[in-house]
C-alpha positions in Angstrom: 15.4 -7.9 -19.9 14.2 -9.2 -16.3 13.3 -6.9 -13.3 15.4 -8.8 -10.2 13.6 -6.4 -7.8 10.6 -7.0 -6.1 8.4 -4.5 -4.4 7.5 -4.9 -0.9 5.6 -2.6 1.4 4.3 -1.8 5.1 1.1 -1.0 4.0 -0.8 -3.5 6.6 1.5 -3.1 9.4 1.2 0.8 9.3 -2.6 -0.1 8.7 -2.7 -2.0 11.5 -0.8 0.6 13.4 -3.1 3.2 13.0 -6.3 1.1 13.6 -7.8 1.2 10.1 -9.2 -1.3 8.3 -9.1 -2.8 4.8 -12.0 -1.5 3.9 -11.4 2.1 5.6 -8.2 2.4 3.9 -9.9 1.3 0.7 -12.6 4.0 0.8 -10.1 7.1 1.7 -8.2 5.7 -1.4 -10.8 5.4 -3.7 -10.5 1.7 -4.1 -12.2 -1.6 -3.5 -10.9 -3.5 -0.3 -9.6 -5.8 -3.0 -7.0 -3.7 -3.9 -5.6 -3.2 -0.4 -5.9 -6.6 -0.2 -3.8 -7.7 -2.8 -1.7 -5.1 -2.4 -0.9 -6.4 1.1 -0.1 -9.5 0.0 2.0 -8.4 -2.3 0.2 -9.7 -5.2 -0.2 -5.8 -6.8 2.1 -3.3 -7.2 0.2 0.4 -7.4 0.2 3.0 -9.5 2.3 5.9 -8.2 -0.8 8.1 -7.5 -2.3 5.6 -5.4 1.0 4.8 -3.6 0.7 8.2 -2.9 -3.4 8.2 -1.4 -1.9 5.3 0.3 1.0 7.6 2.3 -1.3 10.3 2.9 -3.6 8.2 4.4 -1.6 6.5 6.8 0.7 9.7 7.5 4.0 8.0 6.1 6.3 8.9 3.5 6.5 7.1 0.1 9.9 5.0 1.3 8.9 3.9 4.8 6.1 2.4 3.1 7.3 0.8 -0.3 10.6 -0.2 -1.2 12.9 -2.8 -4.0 13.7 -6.0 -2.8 
């Protein structure tokens, strides 16, 4: 069984948006700068809690953020 969808997200351009930094995002998370990094890139996909910290943190829902391509 293969997964055809792909997830993509916002997360840098909301980020960016808000004036915040990798790092800045990172710490209100509770994560390395790493993490947003990849993240960004879309090289990780996040758990659903941090997906979450993510949203709160940028002041967006969970779908204007993340979605399935």
């Amino acid at each position: 069984m293969t997964d055809a969808h792909t997830l993509k997200n916002a997360v840098a351009a909301r980020r960016e948006e808000r004036g915040l930094t990798q790092l800045a995002l990172a710490e209100e998370c509770g994560v390395r700068r790493e993490t947003i990094v990849n993240l960004e890139r879309g090289r990780y996909n996040p758990s659903l809690k941090l997906a979450l910290k993510i949203c709160a943190a940028l002041g967006a829902r969970a779908e204007e953020l993340f979605w399935l391509e």
